[in-house]
C-alpha positions as CSV (number, residue, x, y, z in Angstrom):
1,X,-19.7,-7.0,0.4
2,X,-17.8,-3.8,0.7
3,X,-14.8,-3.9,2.8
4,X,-14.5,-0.6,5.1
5,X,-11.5,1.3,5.5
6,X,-10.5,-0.2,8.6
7,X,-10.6,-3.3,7.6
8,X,-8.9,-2.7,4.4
9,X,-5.9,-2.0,7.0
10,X,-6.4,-4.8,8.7
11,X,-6.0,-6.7,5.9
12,X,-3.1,-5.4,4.8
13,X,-1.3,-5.0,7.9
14,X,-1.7,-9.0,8.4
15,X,-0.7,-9.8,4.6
16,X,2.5,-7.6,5.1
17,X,3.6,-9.2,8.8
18,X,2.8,-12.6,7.1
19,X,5.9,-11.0,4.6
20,X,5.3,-8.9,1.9
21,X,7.6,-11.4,-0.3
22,X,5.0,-14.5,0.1
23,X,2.3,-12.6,-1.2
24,X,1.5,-13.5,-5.0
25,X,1.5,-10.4,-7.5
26,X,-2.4,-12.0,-8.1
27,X,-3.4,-11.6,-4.7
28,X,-0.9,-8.0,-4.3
29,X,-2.7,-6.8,-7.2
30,X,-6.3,-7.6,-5.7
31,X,-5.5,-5.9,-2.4
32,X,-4.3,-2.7,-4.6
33,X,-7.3,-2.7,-6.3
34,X,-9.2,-2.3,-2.8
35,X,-6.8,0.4,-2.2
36,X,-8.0,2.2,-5.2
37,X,-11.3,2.1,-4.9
38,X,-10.6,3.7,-1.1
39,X,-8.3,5.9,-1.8
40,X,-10.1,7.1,-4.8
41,X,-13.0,8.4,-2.5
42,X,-11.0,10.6,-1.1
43,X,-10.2,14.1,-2.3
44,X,-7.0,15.5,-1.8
45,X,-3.4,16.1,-3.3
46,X,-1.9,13.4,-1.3
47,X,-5.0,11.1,-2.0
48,X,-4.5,11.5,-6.0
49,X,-0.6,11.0,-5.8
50,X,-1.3,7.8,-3.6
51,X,-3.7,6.6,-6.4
52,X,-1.1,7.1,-9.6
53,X,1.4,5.5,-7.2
54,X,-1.1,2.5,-6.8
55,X,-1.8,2.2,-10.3
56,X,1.8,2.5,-10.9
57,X,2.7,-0.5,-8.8
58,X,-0.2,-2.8,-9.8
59,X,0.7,-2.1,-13.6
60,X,4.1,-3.5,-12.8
61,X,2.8,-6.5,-10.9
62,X,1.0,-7.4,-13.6
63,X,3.8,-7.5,-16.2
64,X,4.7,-10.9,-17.6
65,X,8.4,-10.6,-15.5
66,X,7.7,-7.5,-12.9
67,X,11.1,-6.1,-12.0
68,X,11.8,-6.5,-8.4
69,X,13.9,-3.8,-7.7
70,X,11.4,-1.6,-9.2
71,X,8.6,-3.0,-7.6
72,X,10.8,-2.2,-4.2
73,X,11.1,1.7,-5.0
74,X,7.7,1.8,-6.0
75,X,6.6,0.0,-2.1
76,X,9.3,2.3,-0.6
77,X,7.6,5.2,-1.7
78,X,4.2,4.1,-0.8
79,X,5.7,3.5,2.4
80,X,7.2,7.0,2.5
81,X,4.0,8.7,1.3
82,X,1.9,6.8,3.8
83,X,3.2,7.7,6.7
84,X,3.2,11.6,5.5
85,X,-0.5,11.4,5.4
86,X,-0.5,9.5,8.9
87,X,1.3,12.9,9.8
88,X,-1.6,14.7,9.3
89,X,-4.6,12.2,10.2
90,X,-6.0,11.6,14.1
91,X,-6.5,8.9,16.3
92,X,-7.2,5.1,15.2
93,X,-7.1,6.1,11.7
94,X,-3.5,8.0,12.1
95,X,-2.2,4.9,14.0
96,X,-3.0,2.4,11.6
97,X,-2.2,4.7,8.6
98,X,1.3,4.8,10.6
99,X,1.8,1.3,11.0
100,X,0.9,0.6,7.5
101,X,2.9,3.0,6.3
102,X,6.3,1.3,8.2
103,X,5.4,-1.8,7.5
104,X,5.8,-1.1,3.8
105,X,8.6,0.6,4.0
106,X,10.3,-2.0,6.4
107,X,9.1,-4.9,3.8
108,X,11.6,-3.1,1.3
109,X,14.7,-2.8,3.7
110,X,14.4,-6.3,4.1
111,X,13.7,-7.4,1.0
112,X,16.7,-5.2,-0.5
């Protein structure tokens, strides 16, 4: 079953309120991976940086120890570049890239 890009912000959204902190790196590295697979059907600049950001984060998730401070740039910046592309994006799909993108980087100011 595919999941659509509305509900891949649903499901996000509600793993992130739940705290991004009690979400295992298994089930953190699963949700990227839907991430990717979105995001990669898209084709712009923004898009592609989002994607080796993703990658990025997910790589380090999987390490034996990940590195939480790093981990917590790496979200920050997702957060930062998520809510520049919610900038430029209209209606539901701006909104929810907007609240995604706050959530993220709200997770990492209280996580820091």
């Amino acid at each position: 079953m595919e999941i659509t890009m509305p509900a891949r912000f649903a499901e996000t959204i509600n793993a992130l309120k739940k705290g991004a902190e009690k979400m295992t790196a298994a089930a953190a590295v699963k949700n990227i991976e839907g991430w990717e697979k979105s995001v990669g059907e898209l084709d712009t600049p923004a898009a592609k940086t989002l994607l080796k950001d993703l990658g990025d984060l997910k790589e380090a998730l999987q390490e034996d120890k990940p590195d939480g401070k790093a981990v917590q740039k790496m979200v920050a910046k997702l957060g930062k570049e998520t809510l520049a592309i919610a900038k430029k994006s209209e209606g539901a799909m701006g909104e929810k890239l907007e609240e995604l993108g706050s959530l993220l980087s709200e997770g990492t100011k209280a996580t820091a």
